[in-house]
N, C-alpha and C positions, 0 to 999 in steps of 0.2 A: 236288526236281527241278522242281517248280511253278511256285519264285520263281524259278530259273534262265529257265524256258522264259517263262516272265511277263514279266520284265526283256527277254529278248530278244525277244521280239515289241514290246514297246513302243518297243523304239533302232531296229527295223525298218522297223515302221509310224509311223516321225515325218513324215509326209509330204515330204521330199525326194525319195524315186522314187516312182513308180506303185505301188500296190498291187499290180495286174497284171502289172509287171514283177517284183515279188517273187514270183509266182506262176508266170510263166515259167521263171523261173529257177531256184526250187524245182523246177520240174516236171522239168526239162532234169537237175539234178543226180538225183532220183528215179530216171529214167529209164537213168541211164547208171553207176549202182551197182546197177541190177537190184531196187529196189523197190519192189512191187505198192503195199505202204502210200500210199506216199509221192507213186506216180503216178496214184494212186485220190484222193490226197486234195486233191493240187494241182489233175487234174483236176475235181472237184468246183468246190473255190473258185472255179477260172477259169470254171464254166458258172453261179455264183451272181452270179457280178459281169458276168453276160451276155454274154460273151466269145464270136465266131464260135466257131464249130466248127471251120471250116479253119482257123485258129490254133492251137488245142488240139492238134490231130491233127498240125500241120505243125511242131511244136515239133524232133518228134525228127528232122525235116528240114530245121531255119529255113534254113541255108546255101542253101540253094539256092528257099527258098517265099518270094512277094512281099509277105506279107501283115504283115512285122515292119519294125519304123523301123529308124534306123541306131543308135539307142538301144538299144533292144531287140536286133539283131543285139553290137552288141560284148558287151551284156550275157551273151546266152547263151555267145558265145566263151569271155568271162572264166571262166562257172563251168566249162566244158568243160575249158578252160588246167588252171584249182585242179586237178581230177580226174580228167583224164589224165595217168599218166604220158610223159614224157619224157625219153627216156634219151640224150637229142640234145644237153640244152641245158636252158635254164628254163623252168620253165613256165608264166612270166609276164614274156616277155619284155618289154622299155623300151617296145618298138612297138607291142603291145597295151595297154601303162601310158598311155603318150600319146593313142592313140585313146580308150579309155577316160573319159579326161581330160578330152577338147574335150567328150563328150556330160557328162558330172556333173561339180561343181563339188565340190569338196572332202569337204564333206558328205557329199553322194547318195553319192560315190566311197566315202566310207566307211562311209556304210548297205548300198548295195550288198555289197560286203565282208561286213558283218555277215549279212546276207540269207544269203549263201554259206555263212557261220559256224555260222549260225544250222541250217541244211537236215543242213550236216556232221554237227552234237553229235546230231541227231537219228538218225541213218542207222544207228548203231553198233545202237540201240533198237530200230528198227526191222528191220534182219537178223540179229538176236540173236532177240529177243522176238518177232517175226513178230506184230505187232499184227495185227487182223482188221479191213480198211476198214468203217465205217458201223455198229461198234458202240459202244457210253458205254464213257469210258475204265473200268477193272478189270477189265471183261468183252470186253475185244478183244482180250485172249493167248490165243495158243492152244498155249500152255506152260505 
């Protein structure tokens, strides 16, 4: 699982988005699968790459807090889209593909993506295993 998580940090962190918007976005997906790990761990990253606080905190609110670009807003939508069901319709609609679109350029649009991908493979691990925030990995099960 190492070289999996390895490979996929590395296609993440190719510098096409912000490091911080990979960390928003993790945070936002964390948040809204209900895990402690995951919003323990993003928040962390986000307060090491010295990130306000009202952004951190305003994550699980961006829609409505001033403090995110228009970058950053579709970003958090997008992972919201992936992760909420919708039993209406798709959950990535054309309109959101397009907005999307004008902020990343191909690329980003598909590191972003991975970013998403990347938070998902993890999530299963995390509400399975209930890893324990801020301890070395073997010793942060608490199974």
């Amino acid at each position: 699982m190492a070289g999996i998580a390895g490979g996929m940090s590395k296609a993440v962190l190719n510098g096409s988005i912000p490091r911080v918007t990979v960390s928003l976005v993790q945070l936002r997906a964390g948040q809204i699968v209900g895990s402690t790990y995951h919003t323990v761990r993003q928040t962390g990253d986000l307060r090491k790459a010295e990130e306000a606080e009202e952004r951190i905190t305003a994550v699980a609110s961006w829609r409505d807090a001033p403090s995110f670009t228009d970058a950053e807003r579709v970003a958090l939508e997008l992972v919201e889209a992936v992760l909420s069901p919708n039993p209406f319709g798709e959950r990535v609609p054309d309109e959101l593909y397009a907005r999307a679109s004008a902020h990343y350029d191909d690329k980003a649009l598909w590191t972003l993506t991975l970013a998403i991908s990347q938070i998902c493979f993890f999530i299963p691990v995390a509400l399975i295993g209930r890893p324990i925030p801020g301890r070395n990995p073997g010793e942060n099960y608490s199974r």
